[in-house]
TORKOL-4160 file (C-alpha; in steps of 0.2 Angstrom, whole numbers, padded with zeros to 4 digits, m for minus):
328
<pt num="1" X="0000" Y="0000" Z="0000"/>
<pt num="2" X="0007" Y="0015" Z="m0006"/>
<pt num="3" X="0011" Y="0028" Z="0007"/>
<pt num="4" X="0018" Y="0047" Z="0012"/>
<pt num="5" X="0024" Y="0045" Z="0029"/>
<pt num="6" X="0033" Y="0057" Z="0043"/>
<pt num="7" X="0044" Y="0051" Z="0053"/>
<pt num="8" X="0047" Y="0065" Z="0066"/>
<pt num="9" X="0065" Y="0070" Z="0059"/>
<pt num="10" X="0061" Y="0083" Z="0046"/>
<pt num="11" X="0047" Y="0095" Z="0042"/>
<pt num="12" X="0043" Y="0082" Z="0025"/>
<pt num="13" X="0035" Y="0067" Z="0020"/>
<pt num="14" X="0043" Y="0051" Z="0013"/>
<pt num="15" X="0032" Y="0038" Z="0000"/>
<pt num="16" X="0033" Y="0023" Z="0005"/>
<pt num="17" X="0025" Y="0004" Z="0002"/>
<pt num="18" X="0017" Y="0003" Z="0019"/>
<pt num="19" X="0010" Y="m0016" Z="0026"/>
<pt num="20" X="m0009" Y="m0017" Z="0021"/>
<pt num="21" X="m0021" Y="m0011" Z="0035"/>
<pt num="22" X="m0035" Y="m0024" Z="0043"/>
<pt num="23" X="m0051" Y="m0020" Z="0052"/>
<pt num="24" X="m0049" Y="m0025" Z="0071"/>
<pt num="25" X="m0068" Y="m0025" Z="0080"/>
<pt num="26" X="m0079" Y="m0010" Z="0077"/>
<pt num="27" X="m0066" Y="m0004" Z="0063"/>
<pt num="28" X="m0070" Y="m0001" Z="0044"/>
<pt num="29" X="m0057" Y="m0005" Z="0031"/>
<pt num="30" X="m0060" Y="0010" Z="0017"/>
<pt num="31" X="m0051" Y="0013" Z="0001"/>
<pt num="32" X="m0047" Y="0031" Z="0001"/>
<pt num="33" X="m0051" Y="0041" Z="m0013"/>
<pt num="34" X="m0048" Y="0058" Z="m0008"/>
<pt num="35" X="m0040" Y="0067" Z="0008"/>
<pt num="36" X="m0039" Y="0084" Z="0011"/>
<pt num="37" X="m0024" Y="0095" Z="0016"/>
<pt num="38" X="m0028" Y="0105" Z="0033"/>
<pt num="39" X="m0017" Y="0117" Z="0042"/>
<pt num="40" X="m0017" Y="0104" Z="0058"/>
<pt num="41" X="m0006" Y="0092" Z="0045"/>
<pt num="42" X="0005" Y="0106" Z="0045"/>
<pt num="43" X="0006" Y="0110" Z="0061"/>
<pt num="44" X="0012" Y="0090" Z="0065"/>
<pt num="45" X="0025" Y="0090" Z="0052"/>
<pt num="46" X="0030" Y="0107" Z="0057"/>
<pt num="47" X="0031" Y="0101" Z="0075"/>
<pt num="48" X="0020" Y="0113" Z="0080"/>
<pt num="49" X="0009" Y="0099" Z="0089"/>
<pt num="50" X="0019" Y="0090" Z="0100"/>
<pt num="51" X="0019" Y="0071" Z="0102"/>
<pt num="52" X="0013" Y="0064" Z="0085"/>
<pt num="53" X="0010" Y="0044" Z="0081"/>
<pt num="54" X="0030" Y="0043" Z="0073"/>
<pt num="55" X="0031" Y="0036" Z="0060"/>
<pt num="56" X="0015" Y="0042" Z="0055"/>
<pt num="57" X="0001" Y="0043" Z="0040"/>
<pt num="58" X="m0007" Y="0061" Z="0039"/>
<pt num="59" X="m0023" Y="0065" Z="0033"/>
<pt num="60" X="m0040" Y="0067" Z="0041"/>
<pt num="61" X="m0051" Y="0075" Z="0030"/>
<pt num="62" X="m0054" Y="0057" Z="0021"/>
<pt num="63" X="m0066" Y="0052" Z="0009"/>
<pt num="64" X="m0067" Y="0034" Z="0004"/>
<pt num="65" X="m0079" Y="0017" Z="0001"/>
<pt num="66" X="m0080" Y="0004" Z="0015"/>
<pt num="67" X="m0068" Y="m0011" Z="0007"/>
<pt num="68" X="m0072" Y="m0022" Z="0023"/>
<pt num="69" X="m0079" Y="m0023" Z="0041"/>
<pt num="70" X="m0072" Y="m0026" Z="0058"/>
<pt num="71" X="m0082" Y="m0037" Z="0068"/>
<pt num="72" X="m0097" Y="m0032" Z="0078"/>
<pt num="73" X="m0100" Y="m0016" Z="0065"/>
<pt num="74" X="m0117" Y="m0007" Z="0063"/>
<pt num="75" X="m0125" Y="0006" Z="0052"/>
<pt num="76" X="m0111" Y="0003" Z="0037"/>
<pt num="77" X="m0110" Y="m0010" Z="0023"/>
<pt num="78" X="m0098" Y="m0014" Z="0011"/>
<pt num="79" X="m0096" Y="m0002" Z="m0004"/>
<pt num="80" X="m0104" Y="0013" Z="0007"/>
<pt num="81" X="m0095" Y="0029" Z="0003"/>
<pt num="82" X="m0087" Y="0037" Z="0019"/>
<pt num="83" X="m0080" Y="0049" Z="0028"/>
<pt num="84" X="m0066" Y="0052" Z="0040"/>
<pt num="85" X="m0064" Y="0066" Z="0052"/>
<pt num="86" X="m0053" Y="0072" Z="0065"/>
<pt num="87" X="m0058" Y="0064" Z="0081"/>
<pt num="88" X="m0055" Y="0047" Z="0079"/>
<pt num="89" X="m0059" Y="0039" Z="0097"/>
<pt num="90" X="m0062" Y="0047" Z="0114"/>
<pt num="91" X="m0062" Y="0037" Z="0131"/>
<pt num="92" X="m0080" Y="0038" Z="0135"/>
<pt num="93" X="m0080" Y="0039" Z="0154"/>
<pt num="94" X="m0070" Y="0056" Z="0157"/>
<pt num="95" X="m0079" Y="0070" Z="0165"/>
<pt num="96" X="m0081" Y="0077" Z="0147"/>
<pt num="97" X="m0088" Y="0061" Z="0140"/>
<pt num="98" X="m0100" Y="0059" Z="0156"/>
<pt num="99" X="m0106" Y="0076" Z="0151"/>
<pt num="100" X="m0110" Y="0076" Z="0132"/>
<pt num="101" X="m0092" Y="0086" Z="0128"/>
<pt num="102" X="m0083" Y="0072" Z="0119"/>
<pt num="103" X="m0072" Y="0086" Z="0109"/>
<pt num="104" X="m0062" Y="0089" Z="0127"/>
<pt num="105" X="m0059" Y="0070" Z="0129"/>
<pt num="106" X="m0045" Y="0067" Z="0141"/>
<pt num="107" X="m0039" Y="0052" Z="0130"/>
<pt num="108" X="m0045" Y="0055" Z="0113"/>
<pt num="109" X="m0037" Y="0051" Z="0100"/>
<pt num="110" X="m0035" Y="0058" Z="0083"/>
<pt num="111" X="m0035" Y="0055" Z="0066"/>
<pt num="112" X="m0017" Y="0058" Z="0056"/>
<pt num="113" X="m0010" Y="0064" Z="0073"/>
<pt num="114" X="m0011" Y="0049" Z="0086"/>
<pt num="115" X="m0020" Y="0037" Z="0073"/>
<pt num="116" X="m0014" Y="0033" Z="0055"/>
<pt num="117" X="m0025" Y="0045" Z="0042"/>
<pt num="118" X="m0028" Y="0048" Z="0024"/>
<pt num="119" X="m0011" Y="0051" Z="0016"/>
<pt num="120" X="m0012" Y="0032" Z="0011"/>
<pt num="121" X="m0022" Y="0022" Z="m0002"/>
<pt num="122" X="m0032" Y="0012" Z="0012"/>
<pt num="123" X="m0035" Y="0016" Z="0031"/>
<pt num="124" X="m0044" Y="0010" Z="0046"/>
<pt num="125" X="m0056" Y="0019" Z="0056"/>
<pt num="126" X="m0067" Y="0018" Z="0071"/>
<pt num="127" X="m0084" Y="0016" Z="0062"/>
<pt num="128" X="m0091" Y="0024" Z="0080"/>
<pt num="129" X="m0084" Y="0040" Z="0072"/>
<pt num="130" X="m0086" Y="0039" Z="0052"/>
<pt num="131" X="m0100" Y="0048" Z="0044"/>
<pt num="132" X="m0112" Y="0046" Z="0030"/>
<pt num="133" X="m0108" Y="0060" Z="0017"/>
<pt num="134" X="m0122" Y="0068" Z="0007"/>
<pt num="135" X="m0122" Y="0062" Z="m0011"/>
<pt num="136" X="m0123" Y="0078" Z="m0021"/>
<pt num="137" X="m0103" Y="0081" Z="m0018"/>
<pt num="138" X="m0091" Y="0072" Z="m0027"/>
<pt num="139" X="m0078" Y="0066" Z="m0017"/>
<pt num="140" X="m0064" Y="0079" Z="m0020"/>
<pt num="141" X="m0077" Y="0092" Z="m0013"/>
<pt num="142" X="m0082" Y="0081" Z="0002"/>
<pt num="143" X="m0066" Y="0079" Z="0008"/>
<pt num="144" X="m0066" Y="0096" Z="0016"/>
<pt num="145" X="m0082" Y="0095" Z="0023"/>
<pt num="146" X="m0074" Y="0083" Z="0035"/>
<pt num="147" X="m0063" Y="0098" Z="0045"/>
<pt num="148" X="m0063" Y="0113" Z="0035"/>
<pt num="149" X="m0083" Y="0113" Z="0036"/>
<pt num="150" X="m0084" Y="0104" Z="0050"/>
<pt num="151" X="m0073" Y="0117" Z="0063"/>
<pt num="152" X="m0079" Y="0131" Z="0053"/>
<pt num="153" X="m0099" Y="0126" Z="0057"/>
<pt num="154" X="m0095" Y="0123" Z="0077"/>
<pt num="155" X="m0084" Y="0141" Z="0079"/>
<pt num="156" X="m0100" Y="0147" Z="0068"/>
<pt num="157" X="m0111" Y="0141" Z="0082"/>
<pt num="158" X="m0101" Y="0146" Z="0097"/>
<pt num="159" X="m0105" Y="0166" Z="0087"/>
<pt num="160" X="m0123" Y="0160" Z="0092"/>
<pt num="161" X="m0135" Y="0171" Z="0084"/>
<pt num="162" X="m0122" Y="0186" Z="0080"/>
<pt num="163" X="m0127" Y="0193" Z="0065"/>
<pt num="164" X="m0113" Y="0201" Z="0056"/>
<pt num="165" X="m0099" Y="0192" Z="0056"/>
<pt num="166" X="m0080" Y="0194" Z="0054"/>
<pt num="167" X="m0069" Y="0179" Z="0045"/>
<pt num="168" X="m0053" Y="0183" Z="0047"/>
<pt num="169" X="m0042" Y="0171" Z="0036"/>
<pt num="170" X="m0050" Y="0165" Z="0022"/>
<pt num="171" X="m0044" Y="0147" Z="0015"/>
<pt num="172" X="m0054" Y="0132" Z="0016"/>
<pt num="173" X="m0064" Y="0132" Z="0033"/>
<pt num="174" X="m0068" Y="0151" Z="0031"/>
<pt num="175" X="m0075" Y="0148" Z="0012"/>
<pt num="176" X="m0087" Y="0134" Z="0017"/>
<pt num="177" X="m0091" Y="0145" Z="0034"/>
<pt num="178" X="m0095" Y="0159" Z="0024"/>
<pt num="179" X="m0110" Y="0151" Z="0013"/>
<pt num="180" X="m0118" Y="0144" Z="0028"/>
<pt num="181" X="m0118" Y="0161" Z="0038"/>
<pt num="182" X="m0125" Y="0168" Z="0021"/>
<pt num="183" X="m0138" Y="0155" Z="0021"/>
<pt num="184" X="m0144" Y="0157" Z="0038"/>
<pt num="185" X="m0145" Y="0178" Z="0031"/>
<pt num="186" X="m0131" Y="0183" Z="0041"/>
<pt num="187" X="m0121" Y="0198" Z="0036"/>
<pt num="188" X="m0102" Y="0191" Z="0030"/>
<pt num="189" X="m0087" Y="0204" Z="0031"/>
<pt num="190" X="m0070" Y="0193" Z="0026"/>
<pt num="191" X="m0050" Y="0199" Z="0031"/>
<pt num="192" X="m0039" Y="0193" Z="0022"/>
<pt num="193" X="m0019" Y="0193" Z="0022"/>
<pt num="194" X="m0016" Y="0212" Z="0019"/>
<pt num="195" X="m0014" Y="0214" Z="m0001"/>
<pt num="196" X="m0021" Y="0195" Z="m0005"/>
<pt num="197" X="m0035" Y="0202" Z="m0015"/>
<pt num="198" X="m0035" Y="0185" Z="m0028"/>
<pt num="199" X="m0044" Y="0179" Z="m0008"/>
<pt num="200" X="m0053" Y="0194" Z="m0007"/>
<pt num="201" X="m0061" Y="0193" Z="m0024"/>
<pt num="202" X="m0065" Y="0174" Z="m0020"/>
<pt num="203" X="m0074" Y="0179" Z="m0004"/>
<pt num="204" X="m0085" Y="0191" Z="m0014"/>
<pt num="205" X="m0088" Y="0177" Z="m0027"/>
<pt num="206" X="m0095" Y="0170" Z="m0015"/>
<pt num="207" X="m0106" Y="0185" Z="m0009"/>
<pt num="208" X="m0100" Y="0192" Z="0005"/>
<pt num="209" X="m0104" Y="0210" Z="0010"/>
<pt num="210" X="m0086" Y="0217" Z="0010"/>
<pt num="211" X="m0067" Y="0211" Z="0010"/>
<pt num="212" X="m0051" Y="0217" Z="0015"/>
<pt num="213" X="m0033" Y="0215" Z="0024"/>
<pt num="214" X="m0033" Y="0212" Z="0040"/>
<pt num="215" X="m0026" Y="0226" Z="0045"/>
<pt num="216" X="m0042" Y="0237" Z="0039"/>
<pt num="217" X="m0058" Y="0240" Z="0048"/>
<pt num="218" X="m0074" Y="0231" Z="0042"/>
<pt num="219" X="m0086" Y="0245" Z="0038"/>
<pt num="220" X="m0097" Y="0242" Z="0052"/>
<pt num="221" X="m0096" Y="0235" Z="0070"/>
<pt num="222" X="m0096" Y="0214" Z="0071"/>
<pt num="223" X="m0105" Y="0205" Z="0082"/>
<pt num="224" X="m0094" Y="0192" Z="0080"/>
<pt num="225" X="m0076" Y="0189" Z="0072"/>
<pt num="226" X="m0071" Y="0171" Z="0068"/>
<pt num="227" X="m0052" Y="0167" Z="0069"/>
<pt num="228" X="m0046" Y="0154" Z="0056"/>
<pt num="229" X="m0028" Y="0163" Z="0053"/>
<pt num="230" X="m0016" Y="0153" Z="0064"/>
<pt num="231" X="m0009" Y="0171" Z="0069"/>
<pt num="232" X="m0011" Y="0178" Z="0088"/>
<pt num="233" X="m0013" Y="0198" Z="0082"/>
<pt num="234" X="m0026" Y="0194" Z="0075"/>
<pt num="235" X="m0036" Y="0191" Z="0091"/>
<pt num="236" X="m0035" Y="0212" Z="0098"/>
<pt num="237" X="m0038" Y="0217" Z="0080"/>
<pt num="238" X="m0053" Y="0206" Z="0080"/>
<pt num="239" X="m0056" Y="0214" Z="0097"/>
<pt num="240" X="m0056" Y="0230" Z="0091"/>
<pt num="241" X="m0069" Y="0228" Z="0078"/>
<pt num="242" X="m0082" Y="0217" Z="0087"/>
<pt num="243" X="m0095" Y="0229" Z="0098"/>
<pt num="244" X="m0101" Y="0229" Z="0116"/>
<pt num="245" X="m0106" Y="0212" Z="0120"/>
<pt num="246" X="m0097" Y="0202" Z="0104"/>
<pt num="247" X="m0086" Y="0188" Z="0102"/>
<pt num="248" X="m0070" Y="0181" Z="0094"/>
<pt num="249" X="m0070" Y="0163" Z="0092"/>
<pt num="250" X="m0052" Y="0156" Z="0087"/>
<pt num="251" X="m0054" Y="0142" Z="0076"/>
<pt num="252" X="m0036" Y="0136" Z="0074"/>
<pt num="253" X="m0030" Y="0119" Z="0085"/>
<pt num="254" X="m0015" Y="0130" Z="0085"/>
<pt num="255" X="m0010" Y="0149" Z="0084"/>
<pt num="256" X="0006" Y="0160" Z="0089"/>
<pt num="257" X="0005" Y="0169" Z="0103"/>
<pt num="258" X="m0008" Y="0182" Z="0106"/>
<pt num="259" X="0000" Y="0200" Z="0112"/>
<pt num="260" X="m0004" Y="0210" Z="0127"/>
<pt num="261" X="m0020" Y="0221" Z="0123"/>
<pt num="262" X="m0028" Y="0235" Z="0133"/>
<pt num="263" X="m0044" Y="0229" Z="0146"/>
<pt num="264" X="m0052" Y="0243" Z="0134"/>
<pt num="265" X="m0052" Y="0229" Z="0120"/>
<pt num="266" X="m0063" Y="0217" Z="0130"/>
<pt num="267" X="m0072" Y="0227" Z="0142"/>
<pt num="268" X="m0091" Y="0230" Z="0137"/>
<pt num="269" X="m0094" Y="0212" Z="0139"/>
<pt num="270" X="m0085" Y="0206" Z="0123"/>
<pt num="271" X="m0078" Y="0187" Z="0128"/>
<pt num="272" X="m0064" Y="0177" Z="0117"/>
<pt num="273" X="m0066" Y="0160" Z="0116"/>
<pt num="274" X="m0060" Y="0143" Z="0108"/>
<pt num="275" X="m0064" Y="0127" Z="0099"/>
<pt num="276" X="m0057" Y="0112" Z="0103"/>
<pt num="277" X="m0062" Y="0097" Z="0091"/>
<pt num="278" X="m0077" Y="0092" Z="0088"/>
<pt num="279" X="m0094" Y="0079" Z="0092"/>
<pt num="280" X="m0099" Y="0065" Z="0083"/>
<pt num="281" X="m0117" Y="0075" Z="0084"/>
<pt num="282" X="m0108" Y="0090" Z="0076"/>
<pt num="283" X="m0103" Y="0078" Z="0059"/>
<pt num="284" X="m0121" Y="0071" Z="0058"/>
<pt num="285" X="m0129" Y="0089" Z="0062"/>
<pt num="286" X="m0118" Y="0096" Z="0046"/>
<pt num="287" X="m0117" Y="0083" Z="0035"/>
<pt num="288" X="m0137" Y="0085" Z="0035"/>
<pt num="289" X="m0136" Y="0106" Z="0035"/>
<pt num="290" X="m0121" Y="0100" Z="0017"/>
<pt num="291" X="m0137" Y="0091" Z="0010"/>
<pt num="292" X="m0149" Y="0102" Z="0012"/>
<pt num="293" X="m0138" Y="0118" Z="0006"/>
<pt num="294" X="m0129" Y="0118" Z="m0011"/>
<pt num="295" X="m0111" Y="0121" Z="m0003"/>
<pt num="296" X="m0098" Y="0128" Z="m0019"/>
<pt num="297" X="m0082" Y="0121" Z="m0012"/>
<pt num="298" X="m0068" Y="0126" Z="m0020"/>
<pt num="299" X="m0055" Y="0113" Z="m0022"/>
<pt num="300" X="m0036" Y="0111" Z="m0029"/>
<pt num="301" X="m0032" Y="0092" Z="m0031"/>
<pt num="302" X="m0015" Y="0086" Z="m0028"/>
<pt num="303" X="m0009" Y="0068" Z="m0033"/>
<pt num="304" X="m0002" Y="0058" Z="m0017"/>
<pt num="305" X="0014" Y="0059" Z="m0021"/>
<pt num="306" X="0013" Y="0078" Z="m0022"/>
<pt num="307" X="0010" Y="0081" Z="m0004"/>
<pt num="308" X="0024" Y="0089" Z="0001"/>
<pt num="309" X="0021" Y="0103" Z="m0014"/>
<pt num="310" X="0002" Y="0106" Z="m0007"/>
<pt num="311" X="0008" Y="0107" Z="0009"/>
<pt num="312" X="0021" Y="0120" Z="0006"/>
<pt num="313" X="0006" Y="0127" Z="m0007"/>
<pt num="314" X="m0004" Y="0129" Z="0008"/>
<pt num="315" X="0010" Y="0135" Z="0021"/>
<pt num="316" X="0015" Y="0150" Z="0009"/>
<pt num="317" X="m0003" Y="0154" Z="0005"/>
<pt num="318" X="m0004" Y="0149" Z="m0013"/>
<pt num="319" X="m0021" Y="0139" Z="m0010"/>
<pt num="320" X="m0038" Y="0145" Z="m0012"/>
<pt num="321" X="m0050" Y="0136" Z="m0005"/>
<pt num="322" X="m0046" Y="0117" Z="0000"/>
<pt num="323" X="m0031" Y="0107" Z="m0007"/>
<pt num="324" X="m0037" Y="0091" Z="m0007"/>
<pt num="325" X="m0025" Y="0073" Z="m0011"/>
<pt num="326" X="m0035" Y="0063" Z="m0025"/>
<pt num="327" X="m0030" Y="0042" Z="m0024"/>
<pt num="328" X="m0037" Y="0041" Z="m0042"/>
């Protein structure tokens, strides 16, 4: 089985003829088709997330048919086409669990970053945590529904019912993000890396009400601002242009550091949060709202062996919308 690996020892990947997975108890046996190419792969090659599976298969935004089933598996059949997402186990007994809050599992695990992922041509997953994709995408433009979309609809919700909004960064979770904030007839400013206006015209395409750098101010007050940008500045300039009352919601499993900011910033009730993961009744709740709504996911394919080049694509910012690894 054909492979690109990390081995811990430098910030690439390596293809290699891996042993062919099999389906222990509960697990599916899928044939990837497609995977996307998510910041969070970078940040575990770039060591930015410490204490990865080493060697290990990236990948967890995958897309694929069920080739087999481990034993005792219900609510999948053979040939079904599935999904992949990040969280790839959790314990089930942690305080969390108890409480409904699997995302903040204690001893979760996660896919292509404790658990082989979708950098390969066949993996194995936990069939309690694979999802039913809707059928009117094809595979390249499901594979980021399984992060990009995924994140981007739970930092969306944790706006609650903010109506205008502030994206701040604007790749692949902020492009699905912003046609379901459109959708639900919410007001969509997008902020860009100053002077990427190839971004900013794509975030118009898409309908928003107004883009621009980051370092500009949207032309009216947020309610919220939506951090996707891996870049701690971000969160007092989102500050600044949230109003009394408002929140910042940083997407990102990992950002640089935030600097100090005035108590002016957040006083007035204004809060800054985070999201961490996400619950298997997050996937089915999207994966129902990507059927009902015609999402327009913009995609770059990339063959497997060209990982490295989309992820250096995606680190220097040469991606619009998802880059997504095609098996086919």
């Amino acid at each position: 089985m054909r492979a690109m690996v990390f081995d811990g020892t430098a910030p690439v990947l390596r293809e290699r003829q891996m042993p062919e997975p099999r389906p222990a108890a509960g697990q599916l046996l899928i044939d990837v088709h497609a995977c996307g190419v998510c910041r969070t792969d970078l940040h575990v090659i770039d060591g930015e997330l410490a204490h990865p599976k080493e060697p290990l298969i990236p990948g967890h935004e995958i897309v694929g048919t069920v080739a087999a089933l481990g034993d005792g598996v219900t609510g999948f059949a053979a040939g079904d086409r599935v999904g992949v997402p990040w969280t790839g186990s959790t314990c089930g007994h942690c305080r969390y669990c108890a409480r409904g809050r699997e995302n903040l599992c204690d001893e979760p695990g996660f896919t292509g970053y404790t658990i082989d992922g979708g950098y390969a041509e066949r993996t194995v997953a936990d069939s309690r945590y694979c999802l039913h994709l809707p059928e009117r995408y094809a595979d390249v433009e499901a594979a980021p529904l399984l992060c990009a979309g995924l994140i981007g609809y739970r930092t969306l919700s944790m706006a609650g019912d903010a109506r205008a909004i502030g994206i701040y960064g604007f790749g692949a979770a902020a492009h699905i993000v912003a046609q379901v904030a459109l959708h639900q007839e919410r007001t969509v400013f997008a902020l860009t890396r100053p002077g990427d206006t190839a971004a900013q015209q794509f975030a118009l395409r898409l309908g928003v009400q107004w883009a621009g750098g980051s370092d500009e101010t949207p032309p009216e007050q947020l309610d919220a601002a939506l951090i996707f940008a891996p870049a701690g500045p971000l969160v007092p300039a989102a500050l600044k242009a949230v109003a009394k009352g408002g929140v910042v919601v940083c997407g990102g499993i990992h950002m640089s550091d935030i600097p100090s900011f005035p108590y002016a910033l957040l006083w007035g009730e204004r809060r800054v949060c985070s999201v961490a993961n996400l619950t298997r009744a997050d996937g089915h709740a999207f994966m129902q709202l990507a059927a009902d709504v015609p999402l327009d996911i913009e995609t770059t394919p990339y063959a497997l062996a060209d990982a490295n080049r989309a992820l250096n694509d995606l680190r220097d910012g040469r991606v619009n919308g998802a880059a997504v690894l095609c098996m086919r």
